[in-house]
C-alpha positions as CSV (number, residue, x, y, z in Angstrom):
1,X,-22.4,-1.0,-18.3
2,X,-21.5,1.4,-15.3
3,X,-19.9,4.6,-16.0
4,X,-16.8,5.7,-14.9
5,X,-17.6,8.1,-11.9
6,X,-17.8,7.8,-8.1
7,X,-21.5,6.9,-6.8
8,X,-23.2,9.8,-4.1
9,X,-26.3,10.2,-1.8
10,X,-27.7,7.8,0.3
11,X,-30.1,6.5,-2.2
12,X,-27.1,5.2,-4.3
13,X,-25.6,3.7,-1.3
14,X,-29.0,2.1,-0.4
15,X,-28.8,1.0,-4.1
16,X,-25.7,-0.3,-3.8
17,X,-26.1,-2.3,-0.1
18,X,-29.3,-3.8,-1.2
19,X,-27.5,-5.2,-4.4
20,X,-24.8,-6.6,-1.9
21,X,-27.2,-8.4,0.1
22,X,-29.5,-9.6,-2.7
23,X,-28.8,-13.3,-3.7
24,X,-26.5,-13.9,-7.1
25,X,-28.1,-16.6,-8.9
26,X,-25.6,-18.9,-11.3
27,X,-22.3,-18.7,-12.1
28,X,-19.5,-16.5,-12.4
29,X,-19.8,-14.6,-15.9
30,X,-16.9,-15.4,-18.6
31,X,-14.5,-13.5,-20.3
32,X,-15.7,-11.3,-22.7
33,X,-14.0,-10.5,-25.8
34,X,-14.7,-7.2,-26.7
35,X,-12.8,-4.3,-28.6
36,X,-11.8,-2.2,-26.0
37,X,-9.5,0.5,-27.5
38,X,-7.7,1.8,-30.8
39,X,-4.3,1.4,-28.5
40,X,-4.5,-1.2,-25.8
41,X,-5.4,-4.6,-26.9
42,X,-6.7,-6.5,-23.4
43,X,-5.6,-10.1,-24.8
44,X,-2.0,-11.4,-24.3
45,X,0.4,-11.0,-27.5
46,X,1.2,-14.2,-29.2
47,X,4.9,-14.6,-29.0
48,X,7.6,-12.4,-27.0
49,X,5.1,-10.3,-24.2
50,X,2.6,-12.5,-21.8
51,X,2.4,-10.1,-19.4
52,X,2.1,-7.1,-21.1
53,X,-0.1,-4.9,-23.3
54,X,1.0,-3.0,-26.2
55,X,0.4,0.5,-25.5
56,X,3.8,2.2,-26.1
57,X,4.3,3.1,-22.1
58,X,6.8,0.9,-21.5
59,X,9.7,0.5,-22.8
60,X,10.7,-3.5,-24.9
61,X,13.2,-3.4,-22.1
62,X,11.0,-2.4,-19.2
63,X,8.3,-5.2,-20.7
64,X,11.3,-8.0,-20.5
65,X,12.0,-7.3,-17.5
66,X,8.1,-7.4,-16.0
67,X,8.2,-10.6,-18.2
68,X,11.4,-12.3,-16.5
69,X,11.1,-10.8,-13.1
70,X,6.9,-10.4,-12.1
71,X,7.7,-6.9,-10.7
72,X,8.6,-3.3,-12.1
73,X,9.8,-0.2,-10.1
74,X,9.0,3.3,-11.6
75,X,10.9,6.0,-10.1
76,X,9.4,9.3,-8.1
77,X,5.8,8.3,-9.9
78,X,4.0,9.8,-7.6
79,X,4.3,13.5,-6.0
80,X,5.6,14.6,-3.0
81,X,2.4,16.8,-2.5
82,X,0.0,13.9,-3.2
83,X,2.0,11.7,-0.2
84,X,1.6,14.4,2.2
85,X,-2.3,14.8,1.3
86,X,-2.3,11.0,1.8
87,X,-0.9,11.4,4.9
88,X,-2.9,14.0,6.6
89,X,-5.9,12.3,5.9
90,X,-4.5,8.8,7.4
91,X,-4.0,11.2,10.2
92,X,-7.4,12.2,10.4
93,X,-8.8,8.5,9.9
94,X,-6.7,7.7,13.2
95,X,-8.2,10.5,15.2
96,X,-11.4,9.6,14.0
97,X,-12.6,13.0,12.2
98,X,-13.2,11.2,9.2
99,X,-15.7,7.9,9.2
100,X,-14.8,4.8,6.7
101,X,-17.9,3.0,6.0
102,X,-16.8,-0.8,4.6
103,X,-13.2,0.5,5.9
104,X,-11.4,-2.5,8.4
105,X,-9.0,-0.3,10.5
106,X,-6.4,-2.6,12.0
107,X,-4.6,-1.9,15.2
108,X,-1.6,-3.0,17.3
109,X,-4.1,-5.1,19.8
110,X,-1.0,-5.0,22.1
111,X,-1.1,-1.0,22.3
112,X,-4.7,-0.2,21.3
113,X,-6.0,-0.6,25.2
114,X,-3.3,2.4,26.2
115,X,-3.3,4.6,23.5
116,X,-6.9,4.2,22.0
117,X,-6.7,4.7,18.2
118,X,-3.5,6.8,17.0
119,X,-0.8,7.0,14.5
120,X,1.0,4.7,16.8
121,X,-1.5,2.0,17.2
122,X,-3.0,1.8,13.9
123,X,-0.9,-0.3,11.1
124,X,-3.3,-0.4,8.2
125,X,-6.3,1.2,6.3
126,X,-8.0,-1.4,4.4
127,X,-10.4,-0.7,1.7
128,X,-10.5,2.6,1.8
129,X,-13.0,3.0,-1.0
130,X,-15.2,5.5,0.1
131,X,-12.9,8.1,0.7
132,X,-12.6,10.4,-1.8
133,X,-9.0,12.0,-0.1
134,X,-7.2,8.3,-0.4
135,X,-9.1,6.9,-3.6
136,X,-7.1,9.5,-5.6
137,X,-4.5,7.2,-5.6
138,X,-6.4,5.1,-7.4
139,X,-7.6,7.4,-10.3
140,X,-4.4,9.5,-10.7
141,X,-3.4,9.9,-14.3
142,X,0.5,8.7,-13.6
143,X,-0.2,5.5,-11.5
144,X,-3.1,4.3,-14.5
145,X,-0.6,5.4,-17.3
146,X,1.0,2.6,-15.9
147,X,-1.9,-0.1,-14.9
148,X,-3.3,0.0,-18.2
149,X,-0.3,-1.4,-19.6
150,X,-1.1,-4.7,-17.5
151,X,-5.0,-4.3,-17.6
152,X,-6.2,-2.8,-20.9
153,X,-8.4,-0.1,-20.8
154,X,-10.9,-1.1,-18.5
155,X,-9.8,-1.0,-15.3
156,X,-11.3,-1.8,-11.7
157,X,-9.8,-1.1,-8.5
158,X,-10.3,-4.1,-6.5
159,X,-8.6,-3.6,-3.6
160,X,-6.9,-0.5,-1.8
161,X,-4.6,-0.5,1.4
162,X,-2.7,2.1,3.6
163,X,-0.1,0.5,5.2
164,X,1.5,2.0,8.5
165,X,4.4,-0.6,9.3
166,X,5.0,-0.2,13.4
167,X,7.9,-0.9,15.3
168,X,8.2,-4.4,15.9
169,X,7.6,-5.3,19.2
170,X,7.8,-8.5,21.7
171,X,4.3,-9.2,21.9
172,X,3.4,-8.0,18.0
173,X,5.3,-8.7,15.2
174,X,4.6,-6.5,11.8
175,X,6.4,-8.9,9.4
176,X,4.3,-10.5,6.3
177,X,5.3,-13.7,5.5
178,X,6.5,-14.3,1.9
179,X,2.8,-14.9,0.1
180,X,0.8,-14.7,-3.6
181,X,-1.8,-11.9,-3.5
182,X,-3.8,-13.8,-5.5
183,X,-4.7,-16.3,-2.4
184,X,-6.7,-13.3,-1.4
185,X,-8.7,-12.8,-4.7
186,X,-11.8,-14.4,-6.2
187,X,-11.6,-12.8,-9.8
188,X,-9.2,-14.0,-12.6
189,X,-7.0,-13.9,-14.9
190,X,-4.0,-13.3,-12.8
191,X,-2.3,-12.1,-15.9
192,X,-4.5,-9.0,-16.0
193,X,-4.5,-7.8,-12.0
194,X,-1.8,-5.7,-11.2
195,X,-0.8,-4.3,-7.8
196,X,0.6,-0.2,-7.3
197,X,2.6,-0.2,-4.3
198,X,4.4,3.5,-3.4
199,X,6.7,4.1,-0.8
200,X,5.2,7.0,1.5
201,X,8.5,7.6,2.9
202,X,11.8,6.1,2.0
203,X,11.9,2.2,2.5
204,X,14.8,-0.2,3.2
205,X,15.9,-3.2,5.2
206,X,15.9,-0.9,8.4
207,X,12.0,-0.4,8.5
208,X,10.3,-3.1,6.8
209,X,11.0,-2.7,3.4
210,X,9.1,-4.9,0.5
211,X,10.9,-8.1,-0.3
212,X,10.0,-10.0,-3.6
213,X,11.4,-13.4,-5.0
214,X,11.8,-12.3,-8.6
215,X,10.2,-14.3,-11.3
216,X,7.7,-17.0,-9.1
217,X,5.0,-14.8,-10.5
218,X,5.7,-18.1,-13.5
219,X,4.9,-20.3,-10.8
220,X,1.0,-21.3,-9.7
221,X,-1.1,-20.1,-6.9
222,X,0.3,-22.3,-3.3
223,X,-1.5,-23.1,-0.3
224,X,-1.3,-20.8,2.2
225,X,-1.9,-20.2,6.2
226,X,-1.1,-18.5,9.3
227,X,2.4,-18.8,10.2
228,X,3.9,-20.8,13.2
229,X,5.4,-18.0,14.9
230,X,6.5,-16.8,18.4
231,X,3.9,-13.5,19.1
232,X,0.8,-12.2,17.7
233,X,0.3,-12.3,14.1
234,X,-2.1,-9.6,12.1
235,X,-5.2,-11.3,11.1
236,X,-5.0,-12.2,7.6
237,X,-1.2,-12.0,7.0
238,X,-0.9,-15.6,5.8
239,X,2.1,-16.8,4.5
240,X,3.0,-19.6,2.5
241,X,2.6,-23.5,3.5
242,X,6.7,-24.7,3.6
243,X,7.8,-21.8,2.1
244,X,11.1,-22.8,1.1
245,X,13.2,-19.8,2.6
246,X,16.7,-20.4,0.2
247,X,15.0,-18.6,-2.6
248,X,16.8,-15.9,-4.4
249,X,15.1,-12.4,-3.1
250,X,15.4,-8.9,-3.6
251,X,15.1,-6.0,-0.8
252,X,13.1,-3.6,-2.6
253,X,14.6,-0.2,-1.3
254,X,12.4,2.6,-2.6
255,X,12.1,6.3,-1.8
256,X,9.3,8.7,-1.5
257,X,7.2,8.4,-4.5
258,X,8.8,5.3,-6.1
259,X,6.4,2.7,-7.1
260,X,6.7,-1.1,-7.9
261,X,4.0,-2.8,-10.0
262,X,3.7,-6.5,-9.2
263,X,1.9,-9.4,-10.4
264,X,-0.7,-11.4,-8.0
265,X,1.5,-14.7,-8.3
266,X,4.7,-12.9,-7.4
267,X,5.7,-14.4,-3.9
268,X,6.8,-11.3,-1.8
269,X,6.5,-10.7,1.7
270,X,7.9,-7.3,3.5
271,X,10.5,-7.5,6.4
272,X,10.6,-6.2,10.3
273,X,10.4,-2.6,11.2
274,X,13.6,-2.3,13.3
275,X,13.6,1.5,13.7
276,X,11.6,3.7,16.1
277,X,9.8,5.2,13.4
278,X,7.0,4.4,10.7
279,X,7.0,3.1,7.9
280,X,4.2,3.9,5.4
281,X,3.2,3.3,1.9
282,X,-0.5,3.4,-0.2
283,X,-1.6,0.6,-2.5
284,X,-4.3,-0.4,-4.9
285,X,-4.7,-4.0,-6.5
286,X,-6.0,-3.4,-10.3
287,X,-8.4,-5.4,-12.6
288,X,-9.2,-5.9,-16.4
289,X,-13.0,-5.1,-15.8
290,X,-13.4,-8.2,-18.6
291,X,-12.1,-10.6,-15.9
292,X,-14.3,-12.9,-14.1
293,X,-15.0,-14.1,-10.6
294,X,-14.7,-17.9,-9.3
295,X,-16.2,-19.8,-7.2
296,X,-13.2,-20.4,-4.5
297,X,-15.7,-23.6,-3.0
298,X,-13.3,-26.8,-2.9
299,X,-10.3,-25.2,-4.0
300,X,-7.1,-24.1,-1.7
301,X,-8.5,-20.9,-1.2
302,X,-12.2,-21.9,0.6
303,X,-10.5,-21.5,3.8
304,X,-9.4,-18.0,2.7
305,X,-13.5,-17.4,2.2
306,X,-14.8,-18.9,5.7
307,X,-12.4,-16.8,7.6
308,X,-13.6,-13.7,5.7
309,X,-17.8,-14.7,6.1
310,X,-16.5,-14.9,9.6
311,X,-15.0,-11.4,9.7
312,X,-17.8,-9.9,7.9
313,X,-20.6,-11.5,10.1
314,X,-19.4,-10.1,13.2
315,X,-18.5,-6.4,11.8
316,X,-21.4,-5.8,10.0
317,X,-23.8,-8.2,11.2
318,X,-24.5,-9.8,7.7
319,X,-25.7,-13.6,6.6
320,X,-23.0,-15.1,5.2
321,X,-21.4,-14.4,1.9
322,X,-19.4,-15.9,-1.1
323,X,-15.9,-14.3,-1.4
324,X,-16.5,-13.2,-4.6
325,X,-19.5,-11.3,-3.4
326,X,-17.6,-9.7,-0.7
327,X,-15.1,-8.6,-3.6
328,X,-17.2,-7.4,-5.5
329,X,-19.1,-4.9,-2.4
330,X,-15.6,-3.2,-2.8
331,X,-15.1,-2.9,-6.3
332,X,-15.0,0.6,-8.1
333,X,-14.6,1.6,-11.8
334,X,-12.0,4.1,-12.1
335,X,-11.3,4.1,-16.0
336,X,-13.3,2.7,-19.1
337,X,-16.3,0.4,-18.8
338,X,-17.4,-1.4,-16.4
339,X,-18.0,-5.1,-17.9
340,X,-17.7,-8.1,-15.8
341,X,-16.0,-7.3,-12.5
């Protein structure tokens, strides 16, 4: 089992490209039931809590309402002198003094041409893995305080995103349509993943703010595409197939440092950026390390996986891949044992 502990040197990173690219022979491993910890149990308790672990963290009524609602919002989690570190070094990723090997830096392709690659161009870090400034986030004692309660002990951070919501503009809308996370993943159960989503700076209906449909994270995963919209849409901000807009929602108005915790089946989108300004916020998506990857072949998300095998091809120049390959390239330990993920 892999160690908690960030790998270093080329040598591991040779390691670790040459276990990427070497073929995965059968299938997906199961669940393993393990113990785990003296304090966390990592199976669901029979009776009142699904979603939940019993670790003492939360609160009976902060568990309810993760149970009713799919989503939980902790209050000034995270400090004001950790978002400003953050933010410098997004700042140095869009001035190109830091490199982001695996990293996909996505731009405002209406802008890009006359500004080059700037805080004003570029609306999103994705998988920012490898560096070590931004994947703090992701091993910071008050954000897996938290996770663990939906994880267990074991946790893997799956997948990480910096998010620098634009201006809206005609020719490029910044809008994500209401969606499930979980179209995006290969790896199961959904009742163990966990997103951490905090607000950079504050958030609200003005700029973009998150927008959730409390208590669909009941409901199971639904098909989902590009939207038929007027304007360019950002690659990969797929949206649900009908989406029946008369759903109750909730504007999720959160200030520096607040964080939500949200289930991969919650539907949830995030609205249009209608100041002059940015709008930023850091995010990891969590894992039981005893979860499992699937084999997406046949299934409503094998569209999900050709786009991606596409995207990958032409970046890095690589023979095509299974999603759940391509997952697990990004995947990093950050607390307990590494198991199956």
């Amino acid at each position: 089992m892999e160690q908690l502990g960030k790998k270093s040197g080329p040598a591991a990173r040779l390691d670790t490209i040459l276990r990427h690219l070497s073929p995965r022979l059968g299938t997906a491993p199961a669940l393993t039931s393990v113990p785990t910890s003296a304090h966390v149990t990592a199976a669901p308790q029979p009776g009142r809590f699904r979603y939940t672990l019993d670790n003492n963290v939360l609160t009976p009524e902060q568990r309810q309402f993760y149970e009713d609602n799919g989503y939980l919002l902790i209050k000034k989690l995270v400090s004001d002198e950790d978002i400003e570190r953050f933010r410098k070094e997004f700042i140095r990723i869009c001035k190109k003094e830091v490199s982001l090997p695996g990293a996909m830096i996505m731009k405002n392709t209406a802008l890009k041409s006359e500004n080059g690659q700037s805080e004003n161009v570029v609306n999103k870090v994705q998988d920012f893995q490898e560096d070590e400034e931004l994947f703090r986030y992701c091993t910071l004692p008050e954000i897996l305080k938290y996770v663990e309660c939906f994880t267990g002990p074991n946790i893997m951070a799956m997948h990480t995103m910096l998010i620098n919501k634009l201006p809206d503009s005609d020719q490029q809308t910044f809008l994500h349509p209401m969606h499930q996370d979980l179209h995006y993943f290969p790896f199961r159960p959904a009742d163990r993943i966990v997103c951490s989503w905090t607000a950079m700076e504050r958030a609200d209906e003005t700029n973009g703010c998150l927008i959730v449909q409390p208590g669909t994270h009941k409901e199971s995963l639904k098909p989902h595409a590009y939207p038929q919209w007027e304007g360019k849409t950002n690659k990969l901000f797929h949206g649900i197939i009908n989406y029946d807009e008369k759903g109750p929602k909730v504007h999720l108005v959160m200030e520096k440092g607040d964080t939500v915790f949200f289930h991969p089946l919650l539907i949830h989108g995030s609205g249009i950026n209608r100041t002059s300004g940015f709008r930023k916020s850091i995010s990891c998506h969590f894992a039981s390390s005893e979860g499992y990857y699937i084999d997406v072949k046949d299934t409503i998300q094998e569209d999900l996986e050709k786009e991606l095998q596409e995207m990958v091809q032409k970046k890095y120049s690589l023979p095509a891949m299974k999603l759940r390959d391509i997952w697990n390239f990004r995947a990093r330990l950050v607390r307990g044992e590494r198991i199956n993920l």
